[in-house]
N, C-alpha and C positions, 0 to 999 in steps of 0.2 A: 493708595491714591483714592480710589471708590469712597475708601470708609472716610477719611478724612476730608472729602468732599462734601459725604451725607451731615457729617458731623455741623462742618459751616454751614451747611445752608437749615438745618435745626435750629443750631444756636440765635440765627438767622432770624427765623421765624419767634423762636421764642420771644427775645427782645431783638428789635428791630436796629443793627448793625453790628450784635455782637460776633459774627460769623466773619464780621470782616476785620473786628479786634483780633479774632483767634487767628485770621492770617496773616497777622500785623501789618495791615492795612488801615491805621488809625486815622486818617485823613479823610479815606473814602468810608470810613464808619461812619466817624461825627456829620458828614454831610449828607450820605443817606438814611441812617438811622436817623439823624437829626429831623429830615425832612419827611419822613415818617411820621415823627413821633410828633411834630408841630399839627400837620393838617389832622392825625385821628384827634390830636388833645383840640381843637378848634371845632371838628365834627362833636365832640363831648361836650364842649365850651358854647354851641352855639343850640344842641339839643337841652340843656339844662339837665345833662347828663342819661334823658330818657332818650338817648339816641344810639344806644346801642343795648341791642336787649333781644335776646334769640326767641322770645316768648311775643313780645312785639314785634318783629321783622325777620319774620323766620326766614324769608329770602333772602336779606340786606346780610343777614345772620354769615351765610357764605364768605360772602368779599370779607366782612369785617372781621372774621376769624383770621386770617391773614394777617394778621396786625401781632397775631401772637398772645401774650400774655398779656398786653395792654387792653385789649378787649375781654378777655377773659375774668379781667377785674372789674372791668368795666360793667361788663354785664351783670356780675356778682354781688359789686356793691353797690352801682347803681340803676341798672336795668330796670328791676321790677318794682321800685318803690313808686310808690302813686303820686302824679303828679300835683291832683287838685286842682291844676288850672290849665288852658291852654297855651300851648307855649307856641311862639310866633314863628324863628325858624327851627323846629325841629327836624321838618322836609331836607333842607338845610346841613343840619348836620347830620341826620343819614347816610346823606349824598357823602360829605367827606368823612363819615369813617370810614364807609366803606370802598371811598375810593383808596383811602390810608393802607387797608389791608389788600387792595390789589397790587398796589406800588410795592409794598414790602415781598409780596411772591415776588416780582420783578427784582428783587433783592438779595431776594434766595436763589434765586436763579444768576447772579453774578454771585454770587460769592461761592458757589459751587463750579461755574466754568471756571473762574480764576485761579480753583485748586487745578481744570483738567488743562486748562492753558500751562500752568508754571511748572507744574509736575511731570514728566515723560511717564508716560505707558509704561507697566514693565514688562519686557522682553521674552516671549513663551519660546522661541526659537522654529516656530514653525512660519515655513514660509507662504503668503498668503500673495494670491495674483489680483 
């Protein structure tokens, strides 16, 4: 039960609702991962992609790892390229990726109770008061 819980709420994290595919919970995937993956891609969409970058926002860097592997690319392939110019809301989309990666821990964290909800305890036979 443990492990299969750790396992959703990884997958979870990695991309944001596959934890809840893996518990064939396709509905509540598409709508949180969905929702996920809109507000970081908008936080990317509205920083002209310099809005996620662990070298610029080494604190922002936090929440937005919570995103998963969406920021992990993000970072990678657009982080640290130079912008040239000043970009209007970059503040902006900070603010949502890394609100994006906090949402997604909230994510991981249901698709990990929803294994220890569905799943019964298994039975050591010791009696506990």
């Amino acid at each position: 039960m443990i492990a299969r819980a750790l396992v959703a709420a990884v997958c979870a994290w990695l991309v944001p609702g596959l934890g809840h595919v893996i518990l064939g919970r396709g509905a509540k995937a598409l709508y949180l991962g969905g929702l996920v993956l809109v507000v970081f891609g908008l936080g990317v969409l509205l920083g002209e992609g310099a809005s996620v970058s662990q070298e610029r926002f080494p604190l922002h860097w936090y929440g937005q790892i919570g995103a998963g592997l969406p920021a992990i690319l993000a970072d990678a392939l657009l982080g640290n390229r130079p912008t040239g110019h000043t970009i209007d809301r970059l503040e902006l989309g900070v603010v949502f990726s890394t609100v994006a990666g906090i949402m997604n821990l909230v994510v991981m964290v249901d698709a990990y109770e929803t294994v220890r909800r569905v799943e019964p305890a298994p039975k050591t036979g010791k009696v506990t008061s």
